[in-house]
SEDRENVEX-369075 format. One record per residue (C-alpha): residue in one letter; residue number from 0; x, y, z. Coordinates in nm, 2 decimals, padded with zeros to 4 digits. Example, Ala and Ser with C-alpha at 12.3 -4.5 7.8 and 13.67 -1.06 7.14 Angstrom:
<lotors>
('a' 0 (01.23 -00.45 00.78)),
('s' 1 (01.37 -00.11 00.71)),
</lotors>
This chain:
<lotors>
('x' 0 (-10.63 02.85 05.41)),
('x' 1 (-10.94 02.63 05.49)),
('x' 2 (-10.84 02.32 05.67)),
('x' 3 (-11.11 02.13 05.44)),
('x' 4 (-10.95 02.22 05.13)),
('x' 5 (-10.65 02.11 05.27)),
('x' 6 (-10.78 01.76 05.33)),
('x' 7 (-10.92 01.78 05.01)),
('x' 8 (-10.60 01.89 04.84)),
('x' 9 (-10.46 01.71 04.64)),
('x' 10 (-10.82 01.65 04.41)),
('x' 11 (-10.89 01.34 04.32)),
('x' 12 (-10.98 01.31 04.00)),
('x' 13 (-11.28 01.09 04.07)),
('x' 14 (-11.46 01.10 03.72)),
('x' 15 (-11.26 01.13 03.47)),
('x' 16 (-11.21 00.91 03.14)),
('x' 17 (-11.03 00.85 02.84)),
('x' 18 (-11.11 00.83 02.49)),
('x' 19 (-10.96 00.84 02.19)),
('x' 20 (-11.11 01.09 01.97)),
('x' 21 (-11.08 01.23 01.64)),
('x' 22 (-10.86 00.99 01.48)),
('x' 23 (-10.66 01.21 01.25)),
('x' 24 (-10.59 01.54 00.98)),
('x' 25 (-10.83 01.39 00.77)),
('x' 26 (-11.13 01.42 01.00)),
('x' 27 (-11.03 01.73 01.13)),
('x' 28 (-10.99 01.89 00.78)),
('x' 29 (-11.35 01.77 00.75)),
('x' 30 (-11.49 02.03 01.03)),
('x' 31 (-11.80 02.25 00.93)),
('x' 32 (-11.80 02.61 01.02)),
('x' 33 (-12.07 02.79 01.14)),
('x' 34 (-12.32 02.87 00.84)),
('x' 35 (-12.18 03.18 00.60)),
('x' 36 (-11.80 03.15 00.80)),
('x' 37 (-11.53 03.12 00.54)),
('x' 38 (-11.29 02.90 00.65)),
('x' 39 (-10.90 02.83 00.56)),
('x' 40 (-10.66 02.58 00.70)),
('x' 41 (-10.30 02.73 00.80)),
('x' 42 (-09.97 02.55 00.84)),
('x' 43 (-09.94 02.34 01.12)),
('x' 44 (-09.71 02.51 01.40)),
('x' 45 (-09.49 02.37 01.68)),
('x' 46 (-09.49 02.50 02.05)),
('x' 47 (-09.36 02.33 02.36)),
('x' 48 (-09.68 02.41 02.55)),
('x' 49 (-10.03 02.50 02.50)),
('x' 50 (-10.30 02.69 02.73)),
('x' 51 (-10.63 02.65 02.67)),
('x' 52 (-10.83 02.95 02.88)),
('x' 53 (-10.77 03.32 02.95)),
('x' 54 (-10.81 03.36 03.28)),
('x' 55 (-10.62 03.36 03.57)),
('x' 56 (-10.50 03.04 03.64)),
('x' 57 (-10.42 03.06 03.23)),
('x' 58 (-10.21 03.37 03.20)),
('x' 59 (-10.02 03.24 03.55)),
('x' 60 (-09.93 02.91 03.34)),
('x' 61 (-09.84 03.08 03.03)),
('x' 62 (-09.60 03.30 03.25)),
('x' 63 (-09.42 03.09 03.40)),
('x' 64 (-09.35 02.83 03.14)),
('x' 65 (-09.25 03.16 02.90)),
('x' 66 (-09.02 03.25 03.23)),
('x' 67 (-08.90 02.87 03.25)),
('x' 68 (-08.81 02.92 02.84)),
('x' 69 (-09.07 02.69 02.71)),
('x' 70 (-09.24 02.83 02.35)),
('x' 71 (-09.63 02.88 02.48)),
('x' 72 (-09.93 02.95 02.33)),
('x' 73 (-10.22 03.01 02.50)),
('x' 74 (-10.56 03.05 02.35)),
('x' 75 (-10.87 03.20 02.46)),
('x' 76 (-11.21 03.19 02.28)),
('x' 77 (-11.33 03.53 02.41)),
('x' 78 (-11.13 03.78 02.52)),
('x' 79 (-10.87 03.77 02.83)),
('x' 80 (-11.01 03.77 03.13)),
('x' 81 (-11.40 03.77 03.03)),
('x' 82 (-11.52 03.49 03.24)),
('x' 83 (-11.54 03.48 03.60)),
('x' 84 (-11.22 03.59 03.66)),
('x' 85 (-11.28 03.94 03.54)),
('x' 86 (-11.60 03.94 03.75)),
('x' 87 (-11.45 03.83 04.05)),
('x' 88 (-11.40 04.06 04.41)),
('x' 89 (-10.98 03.98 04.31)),
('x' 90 (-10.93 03.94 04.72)),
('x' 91 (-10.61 03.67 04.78)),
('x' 92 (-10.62 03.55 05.20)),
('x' 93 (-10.28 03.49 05.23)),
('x' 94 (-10.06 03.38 05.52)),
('x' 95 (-09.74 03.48 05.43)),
('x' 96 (-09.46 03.17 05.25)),
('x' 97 (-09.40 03.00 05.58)),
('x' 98 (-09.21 02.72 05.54)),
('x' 99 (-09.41 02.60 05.23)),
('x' 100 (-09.56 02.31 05.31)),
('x' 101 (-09.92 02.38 05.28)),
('x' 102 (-10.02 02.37 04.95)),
('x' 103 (-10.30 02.61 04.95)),
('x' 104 (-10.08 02.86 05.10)),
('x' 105 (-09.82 02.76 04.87)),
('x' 106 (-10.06 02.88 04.59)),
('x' 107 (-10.17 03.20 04.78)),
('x' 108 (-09.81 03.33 04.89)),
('x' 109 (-09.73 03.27 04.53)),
('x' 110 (-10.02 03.48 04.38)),
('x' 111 (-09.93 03.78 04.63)),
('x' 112 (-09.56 03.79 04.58)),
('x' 113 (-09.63 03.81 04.19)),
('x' 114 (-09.87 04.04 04.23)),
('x' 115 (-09.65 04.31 04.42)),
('x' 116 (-09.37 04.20 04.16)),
('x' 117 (-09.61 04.36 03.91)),
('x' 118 (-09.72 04.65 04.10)),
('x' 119 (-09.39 04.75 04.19)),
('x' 120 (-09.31 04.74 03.82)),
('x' 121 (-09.61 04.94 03.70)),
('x' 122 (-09.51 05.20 03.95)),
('x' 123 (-09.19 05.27 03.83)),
('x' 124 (-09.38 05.34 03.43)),
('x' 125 (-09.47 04.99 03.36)),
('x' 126 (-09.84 05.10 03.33)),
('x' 127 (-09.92 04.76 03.11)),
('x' 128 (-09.82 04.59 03.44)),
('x' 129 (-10.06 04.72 03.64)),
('x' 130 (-10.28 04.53 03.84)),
('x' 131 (-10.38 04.77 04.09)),
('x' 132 (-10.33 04.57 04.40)),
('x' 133 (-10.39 04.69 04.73)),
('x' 134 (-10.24 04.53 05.05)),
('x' 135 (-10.43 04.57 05.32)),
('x' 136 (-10.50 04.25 05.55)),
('x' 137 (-10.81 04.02 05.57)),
('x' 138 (-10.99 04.01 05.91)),
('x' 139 (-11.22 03.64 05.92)),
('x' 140 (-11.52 03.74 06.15)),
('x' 141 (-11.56 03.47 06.43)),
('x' 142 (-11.99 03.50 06.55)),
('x' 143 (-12.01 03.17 06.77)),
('x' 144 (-11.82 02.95 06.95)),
('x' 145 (-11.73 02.69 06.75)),
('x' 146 (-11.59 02.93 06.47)),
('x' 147 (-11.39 03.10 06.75)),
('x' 148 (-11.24 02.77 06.82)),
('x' 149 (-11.23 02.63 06.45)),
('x' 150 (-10.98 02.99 06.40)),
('x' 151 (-10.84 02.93 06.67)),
('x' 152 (-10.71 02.61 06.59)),
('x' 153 (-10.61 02.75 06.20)),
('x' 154 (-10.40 02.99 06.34)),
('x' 155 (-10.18 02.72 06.53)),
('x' 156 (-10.18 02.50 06.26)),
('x' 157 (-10.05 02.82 06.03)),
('x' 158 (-09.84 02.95 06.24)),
('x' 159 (-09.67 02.58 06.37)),
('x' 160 (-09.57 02.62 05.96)),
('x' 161 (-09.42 02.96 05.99)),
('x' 162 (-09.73 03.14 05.89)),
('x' 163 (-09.86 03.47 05.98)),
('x' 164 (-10.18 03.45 06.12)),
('x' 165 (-10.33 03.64 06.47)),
('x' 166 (-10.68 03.58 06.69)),
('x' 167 (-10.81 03.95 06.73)),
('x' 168 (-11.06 03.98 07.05)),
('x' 169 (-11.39 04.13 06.87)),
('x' 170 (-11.23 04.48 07.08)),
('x' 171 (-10.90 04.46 06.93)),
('x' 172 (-11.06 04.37 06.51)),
('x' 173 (-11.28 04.70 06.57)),
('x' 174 (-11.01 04.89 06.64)),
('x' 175 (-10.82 04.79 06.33)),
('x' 176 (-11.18 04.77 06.14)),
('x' 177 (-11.40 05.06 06.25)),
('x' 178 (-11.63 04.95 05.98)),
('x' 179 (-11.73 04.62 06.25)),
('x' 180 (-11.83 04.83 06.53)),
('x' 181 (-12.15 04.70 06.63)),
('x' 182 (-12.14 04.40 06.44)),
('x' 183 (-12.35 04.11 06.60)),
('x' 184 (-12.27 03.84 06.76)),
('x' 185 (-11.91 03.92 06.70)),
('x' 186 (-11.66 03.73 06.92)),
('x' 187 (-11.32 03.81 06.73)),
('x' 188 (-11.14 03.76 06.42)),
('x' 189 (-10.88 03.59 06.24)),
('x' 190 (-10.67 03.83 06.10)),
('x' 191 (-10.36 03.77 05.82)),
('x' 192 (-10.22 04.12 05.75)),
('x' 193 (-10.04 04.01 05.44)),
('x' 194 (-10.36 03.98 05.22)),
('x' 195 (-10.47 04.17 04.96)),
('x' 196 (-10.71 04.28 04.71)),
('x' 197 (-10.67 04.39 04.26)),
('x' 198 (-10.85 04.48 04.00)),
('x' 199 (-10.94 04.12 03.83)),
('x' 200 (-10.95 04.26 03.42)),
('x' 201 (-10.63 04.46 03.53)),
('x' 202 (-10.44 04.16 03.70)),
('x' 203 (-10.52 03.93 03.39)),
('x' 204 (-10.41 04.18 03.14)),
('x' 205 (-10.10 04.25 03.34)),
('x' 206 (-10.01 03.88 03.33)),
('x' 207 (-10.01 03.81 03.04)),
('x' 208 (-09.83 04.11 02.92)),
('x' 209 (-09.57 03.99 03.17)),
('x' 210 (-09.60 03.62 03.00)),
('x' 211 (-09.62 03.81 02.66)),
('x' 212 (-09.25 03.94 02.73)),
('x' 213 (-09.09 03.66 02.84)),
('x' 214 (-09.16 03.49 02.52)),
('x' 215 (-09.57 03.37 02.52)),
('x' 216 (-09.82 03.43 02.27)),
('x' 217 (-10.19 03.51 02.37)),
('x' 218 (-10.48 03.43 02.10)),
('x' 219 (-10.77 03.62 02.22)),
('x' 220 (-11.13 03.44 01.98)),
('x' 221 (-10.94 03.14 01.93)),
('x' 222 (-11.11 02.84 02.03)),
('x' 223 (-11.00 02.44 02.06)),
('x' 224 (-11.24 02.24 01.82)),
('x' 225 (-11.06 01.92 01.84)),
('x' 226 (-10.75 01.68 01.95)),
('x' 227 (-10.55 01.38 01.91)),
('x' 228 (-10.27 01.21 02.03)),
('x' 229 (-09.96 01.12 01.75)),
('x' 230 (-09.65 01.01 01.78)),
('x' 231 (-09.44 01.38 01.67)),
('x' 232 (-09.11 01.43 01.66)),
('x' 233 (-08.90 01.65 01.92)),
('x' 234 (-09.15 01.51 02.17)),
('x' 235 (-09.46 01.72 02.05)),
('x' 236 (-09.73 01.41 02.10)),
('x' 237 (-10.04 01.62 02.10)),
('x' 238 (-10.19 01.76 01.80)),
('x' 239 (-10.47 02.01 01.81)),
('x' 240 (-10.71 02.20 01.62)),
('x' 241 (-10.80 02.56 01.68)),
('x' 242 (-11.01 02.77 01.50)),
('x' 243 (-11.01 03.15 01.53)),
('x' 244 (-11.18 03.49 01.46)),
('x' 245 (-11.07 03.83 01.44)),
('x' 246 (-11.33 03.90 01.69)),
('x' 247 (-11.56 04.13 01.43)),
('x' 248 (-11.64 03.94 01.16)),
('x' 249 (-11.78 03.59 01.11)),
('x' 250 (-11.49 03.46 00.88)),
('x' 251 (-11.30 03.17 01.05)),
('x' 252 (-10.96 03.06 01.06)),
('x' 253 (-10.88 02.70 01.07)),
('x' 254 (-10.54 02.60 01.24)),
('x' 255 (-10.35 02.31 01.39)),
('x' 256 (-10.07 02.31 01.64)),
('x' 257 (-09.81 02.06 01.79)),
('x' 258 (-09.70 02.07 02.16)),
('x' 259 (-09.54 01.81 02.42)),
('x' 260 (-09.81 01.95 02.68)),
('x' 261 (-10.15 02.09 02.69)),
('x' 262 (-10.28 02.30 03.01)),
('x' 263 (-10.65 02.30 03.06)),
('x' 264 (-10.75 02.55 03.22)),
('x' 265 (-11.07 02.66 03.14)),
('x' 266 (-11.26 02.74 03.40)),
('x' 267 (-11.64 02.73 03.39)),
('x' 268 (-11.62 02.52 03.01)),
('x' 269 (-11.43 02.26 03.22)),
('x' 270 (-11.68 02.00 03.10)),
('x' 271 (-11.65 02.10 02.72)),
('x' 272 (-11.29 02.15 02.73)),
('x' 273 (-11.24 01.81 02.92)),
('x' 274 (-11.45 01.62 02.68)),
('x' 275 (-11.25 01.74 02.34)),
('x' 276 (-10.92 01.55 02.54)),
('x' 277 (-11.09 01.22 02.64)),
('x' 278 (-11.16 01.32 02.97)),
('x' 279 (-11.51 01.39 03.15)),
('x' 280 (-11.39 01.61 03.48)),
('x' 281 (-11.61 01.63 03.72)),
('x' 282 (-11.67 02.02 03.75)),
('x' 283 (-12.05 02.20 03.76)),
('x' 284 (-12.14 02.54 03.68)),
('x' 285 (-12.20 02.73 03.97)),
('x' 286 (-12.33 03.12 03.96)),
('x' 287 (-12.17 03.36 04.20)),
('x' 288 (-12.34 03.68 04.21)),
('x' 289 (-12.17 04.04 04.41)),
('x' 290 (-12.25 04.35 04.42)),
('x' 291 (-12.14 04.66 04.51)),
('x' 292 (-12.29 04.99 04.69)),
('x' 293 (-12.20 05.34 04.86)),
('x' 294 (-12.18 05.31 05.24)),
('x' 295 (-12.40 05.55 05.39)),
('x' 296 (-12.29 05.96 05.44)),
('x' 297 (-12.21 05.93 05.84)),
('x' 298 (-12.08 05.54 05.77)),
('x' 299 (-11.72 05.41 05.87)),
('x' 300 (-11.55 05.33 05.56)),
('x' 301 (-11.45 05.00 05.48)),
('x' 302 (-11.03 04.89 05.50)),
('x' 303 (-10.99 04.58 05.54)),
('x' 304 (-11.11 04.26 05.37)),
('x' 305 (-11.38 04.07 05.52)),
('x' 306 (-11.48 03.72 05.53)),
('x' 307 (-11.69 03.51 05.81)),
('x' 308 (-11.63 03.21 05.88)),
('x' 309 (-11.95 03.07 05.91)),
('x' 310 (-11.99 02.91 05.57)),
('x' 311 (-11.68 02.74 05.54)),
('x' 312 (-11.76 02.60 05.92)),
('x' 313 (-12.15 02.50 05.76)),
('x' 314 (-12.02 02.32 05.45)),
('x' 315 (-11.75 02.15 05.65)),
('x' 316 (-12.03 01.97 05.84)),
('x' 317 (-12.32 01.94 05.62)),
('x' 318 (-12.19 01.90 05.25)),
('x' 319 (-12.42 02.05 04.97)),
('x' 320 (-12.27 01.81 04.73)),
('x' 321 (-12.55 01.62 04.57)),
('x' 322 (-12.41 01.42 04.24)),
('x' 323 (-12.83 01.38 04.12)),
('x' 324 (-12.86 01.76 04.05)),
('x' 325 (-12.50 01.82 03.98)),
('x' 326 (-12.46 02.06 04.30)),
('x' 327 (-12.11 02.12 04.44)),
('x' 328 (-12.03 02.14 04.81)),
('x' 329 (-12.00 02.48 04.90)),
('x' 330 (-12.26 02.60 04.76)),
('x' 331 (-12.52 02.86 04.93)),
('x' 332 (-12.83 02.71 04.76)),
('x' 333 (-12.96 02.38 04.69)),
('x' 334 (-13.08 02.30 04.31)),
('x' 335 (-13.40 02.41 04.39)),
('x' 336 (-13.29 02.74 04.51)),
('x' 337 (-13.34 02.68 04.88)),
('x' 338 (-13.09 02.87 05.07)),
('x' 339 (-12.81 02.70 05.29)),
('x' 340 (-12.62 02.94 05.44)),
('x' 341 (-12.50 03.29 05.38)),
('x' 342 (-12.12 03.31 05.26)),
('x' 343 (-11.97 03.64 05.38)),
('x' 344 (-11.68 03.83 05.17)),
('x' 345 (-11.61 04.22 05.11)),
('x' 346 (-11.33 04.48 04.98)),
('x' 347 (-11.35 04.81 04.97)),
('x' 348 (-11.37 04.98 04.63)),
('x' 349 (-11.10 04.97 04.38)),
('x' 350 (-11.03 05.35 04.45)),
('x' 351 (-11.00 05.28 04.80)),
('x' 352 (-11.14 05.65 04.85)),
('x' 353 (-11.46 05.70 04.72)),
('x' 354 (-11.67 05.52 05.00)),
('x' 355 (-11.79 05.20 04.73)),
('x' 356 (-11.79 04.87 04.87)),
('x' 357 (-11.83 04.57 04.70)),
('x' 358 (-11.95 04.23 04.83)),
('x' 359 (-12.09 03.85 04.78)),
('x' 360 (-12.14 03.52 04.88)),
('x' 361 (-12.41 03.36 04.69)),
('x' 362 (-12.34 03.02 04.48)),
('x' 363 (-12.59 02.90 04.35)),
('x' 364 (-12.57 02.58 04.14)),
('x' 365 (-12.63 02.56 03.78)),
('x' 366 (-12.56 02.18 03.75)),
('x' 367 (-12.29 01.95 03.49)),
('x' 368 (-12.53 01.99 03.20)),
('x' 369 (-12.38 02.14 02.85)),
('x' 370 (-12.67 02.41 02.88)),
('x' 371 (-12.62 02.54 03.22)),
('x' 372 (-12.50 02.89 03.12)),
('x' 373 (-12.72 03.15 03.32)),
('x' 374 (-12.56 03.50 03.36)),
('x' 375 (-12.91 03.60 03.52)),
('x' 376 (-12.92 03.80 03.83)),
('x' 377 (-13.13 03.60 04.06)),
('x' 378 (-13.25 03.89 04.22)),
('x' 379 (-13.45 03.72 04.51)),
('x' 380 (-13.08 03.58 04.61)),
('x' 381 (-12.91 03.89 04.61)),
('x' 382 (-13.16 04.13 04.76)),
('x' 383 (-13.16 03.88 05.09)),
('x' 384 (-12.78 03.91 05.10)),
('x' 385 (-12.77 04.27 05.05)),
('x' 386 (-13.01 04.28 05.38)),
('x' 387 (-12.77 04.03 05.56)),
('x' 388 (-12.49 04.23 05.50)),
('x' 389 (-12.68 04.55 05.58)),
('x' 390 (-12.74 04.38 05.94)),
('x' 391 (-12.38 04.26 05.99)),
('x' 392 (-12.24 04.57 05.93)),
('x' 393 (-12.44 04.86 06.06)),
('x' 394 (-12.16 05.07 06.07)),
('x' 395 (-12.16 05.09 05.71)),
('x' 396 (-12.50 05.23 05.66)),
('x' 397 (-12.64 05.06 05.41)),
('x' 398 (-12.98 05.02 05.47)),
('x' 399 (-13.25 05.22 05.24)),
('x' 400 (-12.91 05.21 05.01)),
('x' 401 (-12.90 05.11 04.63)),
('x' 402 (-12.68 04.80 04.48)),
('x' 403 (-12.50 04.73 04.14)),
('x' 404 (-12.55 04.36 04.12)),
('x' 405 (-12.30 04.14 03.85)),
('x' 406 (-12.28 03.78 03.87)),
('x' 407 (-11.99 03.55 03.69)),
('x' 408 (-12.00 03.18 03.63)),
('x' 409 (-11.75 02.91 03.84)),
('x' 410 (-11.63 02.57 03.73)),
('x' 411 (-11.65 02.41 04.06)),
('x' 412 (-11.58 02.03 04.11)),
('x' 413 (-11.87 01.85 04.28)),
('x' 414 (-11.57 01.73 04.59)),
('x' 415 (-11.53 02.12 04.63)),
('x' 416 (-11.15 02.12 04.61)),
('x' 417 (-10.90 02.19 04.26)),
('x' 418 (-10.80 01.98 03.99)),
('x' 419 (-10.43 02.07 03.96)),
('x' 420 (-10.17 01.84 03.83)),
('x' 421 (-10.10 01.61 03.50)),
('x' 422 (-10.36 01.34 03.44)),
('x' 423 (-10.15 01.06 03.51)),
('x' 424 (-10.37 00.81 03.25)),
('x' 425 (-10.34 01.06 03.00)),
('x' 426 (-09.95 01.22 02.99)),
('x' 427 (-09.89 01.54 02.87)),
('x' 428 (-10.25 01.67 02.97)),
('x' 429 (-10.23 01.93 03.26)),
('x' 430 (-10.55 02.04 03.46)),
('x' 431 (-10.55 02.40 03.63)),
('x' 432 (-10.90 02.44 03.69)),
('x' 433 (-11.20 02.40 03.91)),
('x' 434 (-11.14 02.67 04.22)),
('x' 435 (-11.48 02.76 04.22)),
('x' 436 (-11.48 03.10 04.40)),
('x' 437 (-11.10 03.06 04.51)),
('x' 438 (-11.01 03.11 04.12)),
('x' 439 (-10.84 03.44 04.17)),
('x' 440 (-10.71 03.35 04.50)),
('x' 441 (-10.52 03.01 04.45)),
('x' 442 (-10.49 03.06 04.04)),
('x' 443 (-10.14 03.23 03.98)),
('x' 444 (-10.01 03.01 04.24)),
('x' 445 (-10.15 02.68 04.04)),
('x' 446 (-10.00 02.84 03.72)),
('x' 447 (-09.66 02.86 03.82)),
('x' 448 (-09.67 02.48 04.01)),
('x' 449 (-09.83 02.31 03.67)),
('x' 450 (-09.52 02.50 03.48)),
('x' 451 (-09.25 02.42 03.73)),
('x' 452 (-09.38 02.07 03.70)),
('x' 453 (-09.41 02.01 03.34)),
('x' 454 (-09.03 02.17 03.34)),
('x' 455 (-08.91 01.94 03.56)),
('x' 456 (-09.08 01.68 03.38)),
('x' 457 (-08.89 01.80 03.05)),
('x' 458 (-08.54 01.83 03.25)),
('x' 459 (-08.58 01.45 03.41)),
('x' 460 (-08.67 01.30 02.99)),
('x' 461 (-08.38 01.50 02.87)),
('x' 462 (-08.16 01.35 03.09)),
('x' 463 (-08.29 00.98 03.09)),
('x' 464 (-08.27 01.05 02.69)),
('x' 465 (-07.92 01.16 02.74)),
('x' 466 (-07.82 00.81 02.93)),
('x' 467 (-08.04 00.62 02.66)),
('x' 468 (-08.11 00.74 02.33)),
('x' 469 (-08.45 00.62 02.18)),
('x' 470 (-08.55 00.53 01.85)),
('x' 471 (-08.76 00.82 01.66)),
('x' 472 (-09.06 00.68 01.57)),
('x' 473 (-09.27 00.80 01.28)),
('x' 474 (-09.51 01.09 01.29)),
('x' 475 (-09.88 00.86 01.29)),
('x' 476 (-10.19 00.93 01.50)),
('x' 477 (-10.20 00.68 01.73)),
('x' 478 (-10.49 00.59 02.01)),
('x' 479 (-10.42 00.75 02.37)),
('x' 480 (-10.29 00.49 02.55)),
('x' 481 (-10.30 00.49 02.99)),
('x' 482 (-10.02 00.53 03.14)),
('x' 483 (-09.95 00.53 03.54)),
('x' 484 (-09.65 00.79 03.48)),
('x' 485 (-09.68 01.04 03.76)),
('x' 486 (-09.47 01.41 03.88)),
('x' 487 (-09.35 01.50 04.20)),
('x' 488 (-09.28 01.83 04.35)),
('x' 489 (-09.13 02.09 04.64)),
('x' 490 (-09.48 02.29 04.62)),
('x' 491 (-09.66 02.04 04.92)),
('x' 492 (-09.89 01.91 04.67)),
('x' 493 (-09.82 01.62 04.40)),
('x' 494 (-10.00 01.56 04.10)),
('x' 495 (-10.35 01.48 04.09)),
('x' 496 (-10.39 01.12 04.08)),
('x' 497 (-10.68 00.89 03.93)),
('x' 498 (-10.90 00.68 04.17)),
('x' 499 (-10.97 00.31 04.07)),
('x' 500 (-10.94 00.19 03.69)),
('x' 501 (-10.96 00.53 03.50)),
('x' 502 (-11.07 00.28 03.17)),
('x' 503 (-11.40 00.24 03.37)),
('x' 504 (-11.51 00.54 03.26)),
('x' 505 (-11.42 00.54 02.88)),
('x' 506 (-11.67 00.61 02.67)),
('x' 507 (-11.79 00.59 02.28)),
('x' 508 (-11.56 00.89 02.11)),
('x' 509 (-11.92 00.96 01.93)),
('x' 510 (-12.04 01.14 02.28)),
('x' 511 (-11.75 01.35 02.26)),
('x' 512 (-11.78 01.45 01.87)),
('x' 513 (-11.59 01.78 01.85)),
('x' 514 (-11.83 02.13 01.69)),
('x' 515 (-11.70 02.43 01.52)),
('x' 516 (-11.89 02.60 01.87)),
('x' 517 (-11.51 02.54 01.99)),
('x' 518 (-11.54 02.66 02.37)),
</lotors>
């Protein structure tokens, strides 16, 4: 929805490389477990598609390919859902389908219509289906001038597109919102009634139950420990390397699989998952810590979903991206912890009657680095947006009131918008990944463009196969070789493509040795 994503939309794939890396079976059969795993090597296996990460964006893709009639796999080396998106608030901004130009609101319309497509389901006894999504609009708070005139000018743009968007007058958003009487400096809102909020574990779980019918399967402790490119037959030109727990126990299981395609999307491992294909994406680690609370006895329950604009306005003029320290723009701290800006978002609780809110806005960077995993609280952080929030809202009471903070880890790239497409250097390898806190907003809808794609991709071969006939080759791993073959699509938003000579950033397959860590 944010005009700078727009612009940014689609990513450019700005650091990303190629290289070839384990060279074939042999090597991989060579892989050390970790010590006292017992390891065993099972047949190799053949699907059309794989997905590498079990969250959002992950389940979406296996979904729709499964839908489309592709044979998918996805894998996932912890459980469903465990990373950031099962931590997240789960609130989609959405504008309605318009007249589906707008990529971002492409992605949005298309993550709200299958969420109600669920919930409808679950309420007539589909109870595996349920994601317990709640529609009830999203009013932007406007607090200065400039963001009344930056929404103001949104909502034309939306609406020029057949979107469903509305400037509130501060009066008329505290009439729909009691919980913003009183709220400072408030001069209106932007208001787009057909947003809603979920549970995040429920949604993912829901998913891929729905992908699970139509034909996926979902490996929960299954990690990717290496890769290769070879020329298979019925089109099946990667060749990976998975290995697999039952979750309990430390004995390991050793397999390889086949596919035409493989979807990355792995969220915050972007960089690990990246490097075992060649490619070194250009996503940091950035922490985003919530936290939810009771409003006070006397306090005006919460309805809506709130954002402010004032972040999105801050980081559209003064970016935090700073390549040294690996720190994203749109980020609420610098590396050194000093704070930007405060970044404004809250739901009501999942029961939508107890009086539990929840909240957040801080990112703070953890850098590019292998190491940066830090699912600390930083409680200095949080405590000053608890007080912030307690100000902006005194209608909810929550000064003097106790808070449950959580924090979950984003792959964000450092340019602040998605990677979403097929790497055109590289065919066959999809990104879905690096949303940074829009993961569970824009990641259903990214799903089902990188299947409708990599469908229409397969349908276009077929036929040119049909005219011409090609020669089978034999089935030898052979070295990745560039290639400028691109996709097109009716979603608004092409494939990502790569800036400059994408060799330029090759580097010695030794940096990129694969580890029985897997991701």
């Amino acid at each position: 929805m944010r005009q700078a994503w727009r612009q940014h939309f689609p990513a450019v794939l700005a650091a990303a490389g190629l290289s070839p890396l384990l060279a074939g079976r042999k090597q991989w059969e060579s892989i050390s477990c970790d010590a006292g795993a017992r390891a065993r090597l099972s047949a190799a296996r053949q699907v059309d598609v794989l997905v590498v990460g079990g969250g959002i964006a992950g389940v979406s893709a296996a979904l729709f390919l499964a839908q489309a009639g592709q044979k998918v796999l996805l894998v996932e080396a912890q459980s469903l859902g465990s990373g950031a998106t099962g931590m997240s608030c789960a609130t989609v901004a959405s504008a309605g389908e318009g007249d589906g130009s707008l990529g971002v609101e492409a992605m949005t319309a298309k993550t709200m219509s299958t969420l109600r497509g669920l919930q409808r389901r679950a309420n007539t006894g589909r109870s595996d289906l349920d994601c317990g999504f709640v529609e009830c609009g999203v009013l932007e708070l406007l607090r200065s001038e400039k963001e009344l005139q930056k929404g103001r000018s949104e909502v034309e743009d939306l609406r020029s597109h057949g979107y469903v968007a509305e400037i509130l007058s501060a009066a008329a958003a505290q009439t729909l919102e009691p919980a913003l009487v009183g709220a400072p400096r408030l001069l209106g809102a932007m208001h787009l009634p057909l947003s809603g909020y979920a549970d995040p574990r429920k949604t993912t779980h829901a998913i891929a139950s729905a992908a699970s019918e139509a034909g996926a399967e979902c490996l929960e402790n299954c990690s990717v420990v290496a890769a290769c490119k070879v020329n298979a037959e019925a089109g099946r030109t990667w060749r990976v390397s998975l290995s697999a727990t039952d979750g309990y126990s430390d004995e390991t299981t050793l397999s390889q699989v086949d596919c035409a395609h493989v979807v990355l999307a792995p969220g915050a491992s972007a960089l690990e998952a990246g490097r075992l294909f060649g490619l070194e994406l250009p996503v940091a680690r950035v922490k985003a810590q919530m936290w939810s609370a009771r409003v006070g006895p006397m306090a005006r329950p919460l309805s809506h979903i709130v954002y402010a604009m004032g972040s999105h306005l801050f980081w559209e003029e003064h970016s935090t991206r700073d390549d040294a320290t690996g720190v994203p723009n749109g980020t609420t701290h610098s590396a050194s912890g000093e704070r930007f800006c405060h970044h404004v978002y809250g739901r009501p609780s999942l029961d939508c009657e107890d009086g539990e809110i929840s909240f957040g806005g801080d990112r703070l960077p953890l850098g590019v680095g292998t190491g940066s995993w830090n699912y600390d609280v930083n409680e200095g952080a949080v405590s000053d947006n608890f007080a912030h929030m307690a100000e902006s809202f005194p209608a909810l009471q929550l000064h003097g009131a106790e808070y449950n903070p959580w924090c979950g880890l984003l792959g964000s790239t450092l340019h602040g918008g998605p990677l979403v497409g097929e790497v055109v250097f590289l065919p066959g390898i999809w990104l879905c990944t690096g949303f940074g806190g829009s993961g569970f907003m824009q990641g259903v809808g990214a799903g089902a463009a990188v299947a409708e794609w990599i469908t229409q991709q397969q349908q276009e071969q077929q036929q040119e196969q049909q005219k011409q006939p090609q020669q089978q080759q034999q089935q030898q791993p052979q070295v990745v070789q560039c290639s400028k073959a691109g996709v097109t699509s009716s979603w608004g938003f092409p494939s990502i493509k790569a800036t400059g000579d994408p060799t330029a950033w090759v580097r010695p397959a030794s940096v990129f040795q694969a580890t029985s860590d897997g991701l």
